[in-house]
C-alpha positions in Angstrom: -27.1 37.6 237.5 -30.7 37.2 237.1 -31.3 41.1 238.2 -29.0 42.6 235.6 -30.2 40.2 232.8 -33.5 41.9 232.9 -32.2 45.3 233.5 -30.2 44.6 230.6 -33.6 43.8 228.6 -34.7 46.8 229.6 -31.8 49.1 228.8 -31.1 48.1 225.4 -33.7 49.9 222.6 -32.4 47.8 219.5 -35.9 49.7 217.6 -34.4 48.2 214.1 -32.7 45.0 215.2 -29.9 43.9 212.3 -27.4 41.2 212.9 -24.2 42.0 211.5 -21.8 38.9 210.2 -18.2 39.4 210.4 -16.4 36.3 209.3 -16.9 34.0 212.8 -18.9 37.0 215.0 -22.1 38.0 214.4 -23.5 41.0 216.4 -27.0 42.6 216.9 -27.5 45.7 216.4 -30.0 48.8 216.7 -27.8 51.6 214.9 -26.5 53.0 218.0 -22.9 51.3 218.6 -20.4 52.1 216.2 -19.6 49.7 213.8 -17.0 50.4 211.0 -17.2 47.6 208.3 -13.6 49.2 206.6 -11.8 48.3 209.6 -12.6 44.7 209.1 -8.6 44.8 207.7 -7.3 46.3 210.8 -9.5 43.1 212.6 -8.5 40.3 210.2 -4.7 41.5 211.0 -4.7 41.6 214.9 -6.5 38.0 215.0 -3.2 36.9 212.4 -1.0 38.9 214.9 -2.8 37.4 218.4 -2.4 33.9 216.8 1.1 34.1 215.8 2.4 36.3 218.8 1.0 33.4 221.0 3.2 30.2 219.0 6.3 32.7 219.6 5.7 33.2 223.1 5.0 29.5 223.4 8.7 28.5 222.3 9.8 31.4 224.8 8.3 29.5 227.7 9.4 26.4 226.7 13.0 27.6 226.1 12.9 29.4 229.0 11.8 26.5 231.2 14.6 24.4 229.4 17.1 26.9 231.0 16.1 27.1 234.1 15.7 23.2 234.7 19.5 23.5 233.5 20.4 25.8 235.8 18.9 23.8 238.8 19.4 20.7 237.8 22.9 20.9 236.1 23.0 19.4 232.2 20.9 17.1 231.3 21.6 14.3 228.9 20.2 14.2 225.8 16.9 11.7 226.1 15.6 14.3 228.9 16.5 17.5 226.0 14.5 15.4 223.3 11.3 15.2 226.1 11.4 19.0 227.0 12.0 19.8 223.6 9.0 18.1 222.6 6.7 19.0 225.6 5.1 22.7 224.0 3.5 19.8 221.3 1.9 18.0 224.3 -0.9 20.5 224.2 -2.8 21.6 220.6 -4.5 25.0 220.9 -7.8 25.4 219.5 -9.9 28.6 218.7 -13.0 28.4 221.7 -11.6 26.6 224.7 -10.8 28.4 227.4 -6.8 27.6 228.8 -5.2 28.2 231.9 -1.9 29.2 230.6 -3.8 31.0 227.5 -3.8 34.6 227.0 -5.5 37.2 228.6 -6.1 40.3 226.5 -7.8 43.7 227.3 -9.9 45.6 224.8 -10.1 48.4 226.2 -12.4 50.7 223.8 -15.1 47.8 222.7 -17.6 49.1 221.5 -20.1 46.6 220.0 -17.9 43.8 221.7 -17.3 42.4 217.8 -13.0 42.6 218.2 -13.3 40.8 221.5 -15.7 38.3 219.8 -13.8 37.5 216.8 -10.8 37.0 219.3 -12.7 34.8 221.7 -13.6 32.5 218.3 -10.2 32.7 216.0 -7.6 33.3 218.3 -6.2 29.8 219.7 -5.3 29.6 223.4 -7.0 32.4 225.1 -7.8 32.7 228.8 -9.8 35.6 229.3 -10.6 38.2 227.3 -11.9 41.6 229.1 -14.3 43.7 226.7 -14.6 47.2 228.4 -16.3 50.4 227.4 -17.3 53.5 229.3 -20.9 53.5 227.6 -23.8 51.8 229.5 -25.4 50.7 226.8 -22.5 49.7 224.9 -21.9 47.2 227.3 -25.4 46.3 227.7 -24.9 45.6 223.4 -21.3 43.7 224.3 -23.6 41.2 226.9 -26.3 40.9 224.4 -23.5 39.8 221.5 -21.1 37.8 223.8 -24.1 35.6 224.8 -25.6 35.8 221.0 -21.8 34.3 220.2 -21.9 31.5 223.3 -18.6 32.6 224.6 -19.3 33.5 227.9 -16.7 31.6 229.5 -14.1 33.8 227.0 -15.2 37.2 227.3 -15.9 39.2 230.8 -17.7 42.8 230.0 -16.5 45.9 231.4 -18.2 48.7 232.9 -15.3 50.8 233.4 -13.2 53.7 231.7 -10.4 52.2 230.4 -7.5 54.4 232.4 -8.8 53.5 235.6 -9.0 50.0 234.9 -5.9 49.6 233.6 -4.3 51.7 236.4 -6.3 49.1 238.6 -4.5 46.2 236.9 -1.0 46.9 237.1 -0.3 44.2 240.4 1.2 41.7 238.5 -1.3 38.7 239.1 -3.6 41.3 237.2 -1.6 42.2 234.1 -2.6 41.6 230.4 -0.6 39.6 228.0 -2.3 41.4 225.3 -3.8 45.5 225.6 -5.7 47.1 222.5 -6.4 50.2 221.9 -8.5 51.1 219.0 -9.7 54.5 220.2 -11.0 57.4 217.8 -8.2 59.6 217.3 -5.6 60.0 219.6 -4.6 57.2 221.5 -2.2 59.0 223.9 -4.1 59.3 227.2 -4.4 55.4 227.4 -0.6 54.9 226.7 0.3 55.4 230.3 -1.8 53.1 231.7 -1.7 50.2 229.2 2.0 50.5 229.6 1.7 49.7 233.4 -0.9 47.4 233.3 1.0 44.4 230.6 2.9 42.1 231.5 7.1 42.3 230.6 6.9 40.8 227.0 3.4 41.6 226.1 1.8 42.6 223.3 0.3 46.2 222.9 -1.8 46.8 219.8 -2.5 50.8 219.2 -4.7 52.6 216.4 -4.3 55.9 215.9 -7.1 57.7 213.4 -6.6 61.8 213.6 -4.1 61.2 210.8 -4.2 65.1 209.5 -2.7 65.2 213.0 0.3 63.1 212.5 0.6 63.9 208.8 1.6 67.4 209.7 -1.8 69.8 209.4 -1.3 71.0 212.9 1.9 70.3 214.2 1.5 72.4 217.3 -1.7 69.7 218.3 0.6 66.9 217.5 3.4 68.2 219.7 0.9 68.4 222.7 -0.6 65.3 222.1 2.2 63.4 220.6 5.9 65.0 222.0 6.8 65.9 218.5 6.7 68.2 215.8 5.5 66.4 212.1 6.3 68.0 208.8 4.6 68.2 205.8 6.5 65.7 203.6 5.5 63.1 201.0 6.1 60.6 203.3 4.2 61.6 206.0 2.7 58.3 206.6 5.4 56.5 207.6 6.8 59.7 209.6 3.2 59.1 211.7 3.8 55.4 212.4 7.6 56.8 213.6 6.3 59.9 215.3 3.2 56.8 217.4 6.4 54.7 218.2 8.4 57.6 219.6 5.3 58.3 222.1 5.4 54.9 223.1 8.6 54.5 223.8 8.7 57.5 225.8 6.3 56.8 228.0 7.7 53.1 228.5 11.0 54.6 229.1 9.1 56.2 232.3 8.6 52.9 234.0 12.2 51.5 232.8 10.6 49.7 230.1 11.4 49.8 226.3 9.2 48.7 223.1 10.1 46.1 220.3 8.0 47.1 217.4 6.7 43.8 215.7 4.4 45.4 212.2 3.7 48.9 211.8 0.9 49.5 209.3 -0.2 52.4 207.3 -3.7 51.6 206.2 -6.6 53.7 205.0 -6.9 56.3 207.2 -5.1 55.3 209.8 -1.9 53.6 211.9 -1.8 50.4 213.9 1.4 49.5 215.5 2.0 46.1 217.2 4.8 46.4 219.8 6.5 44.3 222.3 6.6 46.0 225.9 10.3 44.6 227.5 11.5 45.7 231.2 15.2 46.8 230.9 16.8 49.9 232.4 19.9 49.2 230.5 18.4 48.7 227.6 16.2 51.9 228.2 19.7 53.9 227.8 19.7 52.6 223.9 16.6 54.8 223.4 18.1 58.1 222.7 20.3 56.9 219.8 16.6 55.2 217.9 15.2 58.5 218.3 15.8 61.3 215.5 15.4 64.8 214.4 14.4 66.1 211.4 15.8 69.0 208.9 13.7 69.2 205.7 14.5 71.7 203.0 11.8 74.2 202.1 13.0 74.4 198.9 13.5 70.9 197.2 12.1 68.6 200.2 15.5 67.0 201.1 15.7 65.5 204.5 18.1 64.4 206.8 18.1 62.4 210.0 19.9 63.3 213.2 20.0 60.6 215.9 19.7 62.5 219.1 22.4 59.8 220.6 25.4 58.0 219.5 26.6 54.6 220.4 30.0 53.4 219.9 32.3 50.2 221.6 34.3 50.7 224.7 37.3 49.7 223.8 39.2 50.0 227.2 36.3 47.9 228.6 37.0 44.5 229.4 33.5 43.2 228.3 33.9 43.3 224.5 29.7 43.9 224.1 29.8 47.3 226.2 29.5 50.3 224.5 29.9 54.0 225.1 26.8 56.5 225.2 27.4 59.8 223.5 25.8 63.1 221.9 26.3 64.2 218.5 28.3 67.0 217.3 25.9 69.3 215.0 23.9 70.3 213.0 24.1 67.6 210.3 23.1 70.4 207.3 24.6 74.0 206.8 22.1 76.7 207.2 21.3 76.4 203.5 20.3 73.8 201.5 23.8 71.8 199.5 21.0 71.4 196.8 18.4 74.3 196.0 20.0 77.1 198.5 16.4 77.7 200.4 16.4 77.2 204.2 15.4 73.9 206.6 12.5 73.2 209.0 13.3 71.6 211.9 10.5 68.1 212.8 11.0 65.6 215.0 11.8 63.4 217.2 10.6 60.8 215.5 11.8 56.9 215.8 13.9 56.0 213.6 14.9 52.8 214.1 13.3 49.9 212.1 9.5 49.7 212.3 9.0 45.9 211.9 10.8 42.9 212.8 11.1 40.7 209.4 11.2 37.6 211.5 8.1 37.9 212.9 6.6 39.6 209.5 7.7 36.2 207.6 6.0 33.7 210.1 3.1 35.9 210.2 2.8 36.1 206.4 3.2 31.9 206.6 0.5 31.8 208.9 -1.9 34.0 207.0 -1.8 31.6 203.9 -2.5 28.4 205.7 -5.7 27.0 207.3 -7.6 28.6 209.1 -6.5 32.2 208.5 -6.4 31.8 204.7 -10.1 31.9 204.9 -9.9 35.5 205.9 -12.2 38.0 204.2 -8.9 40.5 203.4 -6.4 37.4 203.1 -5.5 38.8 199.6 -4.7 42.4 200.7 -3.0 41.0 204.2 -0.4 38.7 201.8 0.1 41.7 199.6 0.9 44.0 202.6 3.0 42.0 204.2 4.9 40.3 201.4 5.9 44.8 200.4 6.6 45.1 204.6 9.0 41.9 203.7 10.6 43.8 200.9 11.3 47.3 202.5 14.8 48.1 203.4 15.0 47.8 207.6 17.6 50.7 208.1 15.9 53.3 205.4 13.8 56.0 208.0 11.2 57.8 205.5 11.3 57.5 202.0 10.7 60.2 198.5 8.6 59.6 196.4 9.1 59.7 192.6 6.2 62.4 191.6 7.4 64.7 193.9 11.3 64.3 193.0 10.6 65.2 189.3 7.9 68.0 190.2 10.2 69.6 191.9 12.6 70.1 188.5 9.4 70.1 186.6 10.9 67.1 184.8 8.9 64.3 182.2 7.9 61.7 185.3 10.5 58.9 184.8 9.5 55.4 185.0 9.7 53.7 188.1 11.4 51.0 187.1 14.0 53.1 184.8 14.7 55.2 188.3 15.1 52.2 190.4 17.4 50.6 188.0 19.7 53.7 188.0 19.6 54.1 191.8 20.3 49.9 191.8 22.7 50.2 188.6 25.0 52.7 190.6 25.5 50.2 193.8 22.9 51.3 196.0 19.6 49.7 197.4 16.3 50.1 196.8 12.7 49.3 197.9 9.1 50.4 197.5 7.1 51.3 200.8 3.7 49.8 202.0 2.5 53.6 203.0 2.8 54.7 199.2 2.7 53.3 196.1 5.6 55.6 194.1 7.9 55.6 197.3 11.2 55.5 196.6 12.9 54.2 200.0 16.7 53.9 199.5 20.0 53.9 201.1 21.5 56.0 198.1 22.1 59.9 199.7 19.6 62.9 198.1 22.9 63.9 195.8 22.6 60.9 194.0 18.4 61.1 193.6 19.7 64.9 192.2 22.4 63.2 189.9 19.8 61.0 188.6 17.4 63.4 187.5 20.2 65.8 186.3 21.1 63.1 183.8 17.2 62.2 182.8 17.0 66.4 182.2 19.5 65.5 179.6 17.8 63.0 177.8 13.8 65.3 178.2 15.0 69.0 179.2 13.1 71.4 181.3 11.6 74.4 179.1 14.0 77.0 179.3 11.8 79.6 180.5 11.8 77.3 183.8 15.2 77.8 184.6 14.7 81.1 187.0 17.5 82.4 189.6 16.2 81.5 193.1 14.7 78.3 192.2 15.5 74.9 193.1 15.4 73.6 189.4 18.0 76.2 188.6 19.9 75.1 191.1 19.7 71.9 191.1 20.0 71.5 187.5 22.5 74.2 186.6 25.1 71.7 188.2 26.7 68.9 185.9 26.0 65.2 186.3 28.8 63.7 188.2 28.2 60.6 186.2 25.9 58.7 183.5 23.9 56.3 185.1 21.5 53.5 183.2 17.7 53.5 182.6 17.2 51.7 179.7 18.6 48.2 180.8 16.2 47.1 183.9 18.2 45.4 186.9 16.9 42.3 187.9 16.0 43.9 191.6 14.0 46.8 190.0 10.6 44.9 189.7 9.9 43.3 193.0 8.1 39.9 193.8 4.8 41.6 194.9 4.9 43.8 191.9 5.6 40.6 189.3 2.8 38.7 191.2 -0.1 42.2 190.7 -0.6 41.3 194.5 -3.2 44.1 196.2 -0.2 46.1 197.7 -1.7 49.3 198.3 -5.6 50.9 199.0 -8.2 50.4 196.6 -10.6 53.1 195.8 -12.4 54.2 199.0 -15.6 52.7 199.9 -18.9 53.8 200.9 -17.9 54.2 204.0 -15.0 55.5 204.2 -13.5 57.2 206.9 -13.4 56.8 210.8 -17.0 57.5 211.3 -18.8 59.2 213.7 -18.7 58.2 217.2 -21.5 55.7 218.7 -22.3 55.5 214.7 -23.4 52.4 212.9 -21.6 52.3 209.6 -24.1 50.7 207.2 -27.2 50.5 205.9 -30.0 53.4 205.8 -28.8 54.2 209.5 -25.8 56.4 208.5 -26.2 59.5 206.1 -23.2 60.0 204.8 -22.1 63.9 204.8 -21.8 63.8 201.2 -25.5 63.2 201.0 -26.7 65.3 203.7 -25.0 68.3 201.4 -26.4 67.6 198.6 -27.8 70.4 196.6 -27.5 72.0 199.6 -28.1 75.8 198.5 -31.1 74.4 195.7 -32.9 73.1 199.1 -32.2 76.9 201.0 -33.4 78.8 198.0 -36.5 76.2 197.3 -37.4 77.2 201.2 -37.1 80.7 200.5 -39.8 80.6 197.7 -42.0 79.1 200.1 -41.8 81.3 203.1 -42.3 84.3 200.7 -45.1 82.2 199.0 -46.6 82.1 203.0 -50.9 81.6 203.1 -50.7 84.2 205.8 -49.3 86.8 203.8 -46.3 87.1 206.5 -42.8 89.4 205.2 -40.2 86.7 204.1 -38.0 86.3 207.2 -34.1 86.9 207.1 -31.4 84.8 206.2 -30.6 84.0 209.4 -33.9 83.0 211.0 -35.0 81.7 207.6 -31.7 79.0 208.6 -32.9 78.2 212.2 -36.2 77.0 211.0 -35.2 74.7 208.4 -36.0 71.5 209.0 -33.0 69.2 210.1 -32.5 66.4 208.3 -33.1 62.7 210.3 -29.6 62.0 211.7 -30.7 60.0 214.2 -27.2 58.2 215.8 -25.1 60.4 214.2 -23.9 61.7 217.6 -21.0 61.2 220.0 -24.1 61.6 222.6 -25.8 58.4 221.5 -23.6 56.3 222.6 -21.0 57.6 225.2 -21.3 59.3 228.6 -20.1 62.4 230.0 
């Protein structure tokens, strides 16, 4: 140990030593580690996850150790119930101590070490918690912090790449109860592995960052890398949290595994998902029904879903709980559009079955506001996430989103709360969605959204000049309104809680440092240089350069464009690079 202390000292060049403080961690720093301060909300939220997921799976031990001492022993009265009851309250967890029967996470991707930190110090009842990275020197930085932090006996570092360790860990005596990955960009080729290597019932925590990716700017690259083809829709964030949850399931459905998503998040610019891995091949056959295609209309962006299963009860069965697998009869839309005329595109799969589990959401949002995660530095913006995740309608894939709806007609924006009271007026639900703030996310059918807008035209009409043949607003509102439906008096459902309350639902204004960085790239202070900057009066600097050279003491012909370019001199963006951190 003594040996690769010094060669530690030795390896690390920290030339402008900083320590950074993140709420419990602090970690030192040189500038050549990436470090992303905006993802301090994506760290506050898995340490509020970690901590509640571990109090669930808690009671599951203990209820599961209630039934089997049944099973063996035969009923027991009800003095021994009340002491096995009460046993999980034998032993408090604390943040710090190390516990046998604690939880053993992986980060795979650490970087500076900070994530593992802040688990090792916030997170009650850990085991061990493996901090990996395929960077030398990021793991000479991960020693340097876990020892800066005193948790040694918490955090192992890991000189490793992250596939072949968690291909290495798949024996069960080796499995994780907890894997995250927080790669940048796409997390797919560490799926396969983190699926093997946790344990049946653990947790999986994924970030995905190439969001113009997912949100449909190159949906061949998504197909390769995801297994399915994005669209460009309004709601394309949520459609990337369905189209991550579709690529995890189908790579857990390879090992006869399935997933449980717990919170799916759209935030900033990116996903996190937080999924329970279960081993079931008979629940694996459920899969195809939660998985859907998509048909959007090129004309007025309707969309429809279209399971790519069906599930129905067996009714000459003698177990009244077994159901029937089918396949859908199809398409679900007529080569044109019932609205606008104009043809579909075809997306998907995506999954389409609910995203979070409220359950789990409520306790989480309970936890969040009491001591000691109340004291987190995005506390406010977690409670105001969670308490819109709380509000959103479970069996609603996808949502619209209200500018879009009335710039398609070319229609006066109506007020959200006038919309939602017609859709809620005429006997259907509706909720907001966490990925957008206008999102309309109901179980009312796209002929109704139409209706409503038909009867708003009547009340502020489209210039007439608008109305041209081959349009959507002409045919969509050339038809009459079916009904009247009410604006003006506000149903008592149309303003939610969070909205009453002003709670910080949705982004703020980006910050400095927005963005998922640059690789190996510190994040603050005078070390990073933003792009922004670097481009700054960018052709005023070329032409100033120009003067000069033809302004040259020798007397020497002003050189070309080109090799005028290659001797400019570069701007200092020293750890800027993927190269200063990672190795080939």
């Amino acid at each position: 140990m003594d040996t690769e202390n010094n060669n530690s000292k030795t390896t690390i060049k920290n030339p402008i030593n900083k320590i950074i403080r993140e709420r419990s961690a602090e970690i030192v720093s040189g500038g050549n580690v990436f470090y992303n301060p905006v993802q301090e909300f994506n760290r506050d939220l898995s340490v509020s996850v970690l901590n509640v997921y571990f109090q669930q799976l808690l009671k599951e031990r203990a209820a599961s150790k209630k039934n089997h001492k049944k099973e063996t022993n035969g009923n027991s009265d009800d003095k021994n119930e009340t002491e096995e009851t009460s046993e999980p309250n034998a032993i408090t967890y604390k943040a710090g101590p190390k516990y046998k029967n604690g939880l053993r996470i992986l980060e795979a991707l650490s970087a500076t070490g900070l994530r593992s930190i802040r688990y090792a110090k916030e997170i009650a009842g850990v085991k061990e918690i493996i901090a990996n990275d395929l960077s030398r020197q990021a793991v000479e930085a991960i020693r340097e912090n876990v020892k800066h932090n005193r948790v040694e006996h918490l955090i192992e570092p890991s000189h490793a790449d992250a596939m072949t360790l968690m291909y290495l860990s798949t024996a069960k005596e080796k499995q994780f109860d907890c894997v995250d990955l927080d790669p940048y960009g796409c997390p797919n080729r560490f799926l396969d592995g983190a699926i093997q290597s946790i344990v049946d019932g653990g947790l999986l925590l994924v970030t995905a960052t190439d969001m113009a990716v997912l949100a449909g700017n190159a949906p061949e690259a998504c197909y390769v890398k995801y297994g399915s083809v994005p669209l460009r829709m309004k709601s394309c964030h949520e459609m990337a949290l369905r189209i991550l949850l579709h690529c995890i399931e189908t790579h857990a459905n390879r090992y006869g595994k399935y997933i449980v998503p717990l919170l799916s998040i759209s935030a900033d610019f990116y996903v996190r998902v937080f999924v329970r891995i279960f081993s079931s091949q008979a629940k694996c056959k459920f899969s195809m029904s939660k998985q859907s295609m998509i048909y959007q209309c090129t004309g007025c962006d309707t969309y429809t879903l279209y399971p790519l299963g069906t599930i129905k009860p067996n009714p000459t069965a003698s177990n009244p709980n077994q159901v029937k697998f089918g396949i859908p009869t199809g398409p679900p839309v007529s080569e044109q559009c019932e609205h606008c005329g104009h043809k579909h595109h075809l997306g998907g799969p995506i999954w389409s079955a609910p995203i979070h589990d409220k359950s789990f959401v409520q306790e989480l949002l309970s936890a969040i506001q009491k001591s000691p995660l109340d004291e987190l530095g995005t506390q406010k913006r977690l409670v105001g996430m969670l308490t819109v995740v709380l509000e959103e309608l479970d069996d609603v894939p996808l949502y619209y989103t209200l500018d879009k709806l009335c710039c398609v007609l070319k229609l006066e924006i109506v007020p959200i709360l006038k919309f939602r009271s017609a859709i809620l007026h005429a006997g259907y639900k509706v909720s907001f969605s966490h990925a957008y703030k206008n999102s309309i996310k109901t179980n009312a059918p796209a002929s109704v959204l139409w209706d409503i807008l038909r009867c708003w035209n009547k009340r502020h009409p489209v210039k007439e000049e608008r109305m041209i043949d081959g349009t959507p607003i002409k045919a969509i509102l050339s038809k009459e309104c079916t009904r009247d439906y009410e604006f003006d008096s506000i149903h008592p459902e149309a303003n939610p809680k969070s909205r009453k309350q002003a709670l910080s639902r949705f982004q703020a204004n980006p910050t400095p440092h927005w963005g998922p960085g640059t690789r190996a790239t510190i994040m603050i202070g005078e070390d990073k240089i933003e792009k922004s900057h670097r481009n700054q009066n960018k052709k005023q600097k070329h032409k100033v350069q120009d003067s000069n050279a033809n302004n040259d003491e020798d007397g020497n012909e002003p050189e070309n464009e080109e090799s005028q370019k290659s001797k400019q001199p570069k701007l200092d963006t020293t750890n800027t690079t993927e190269d200063a951190a990672m190795e080939s």
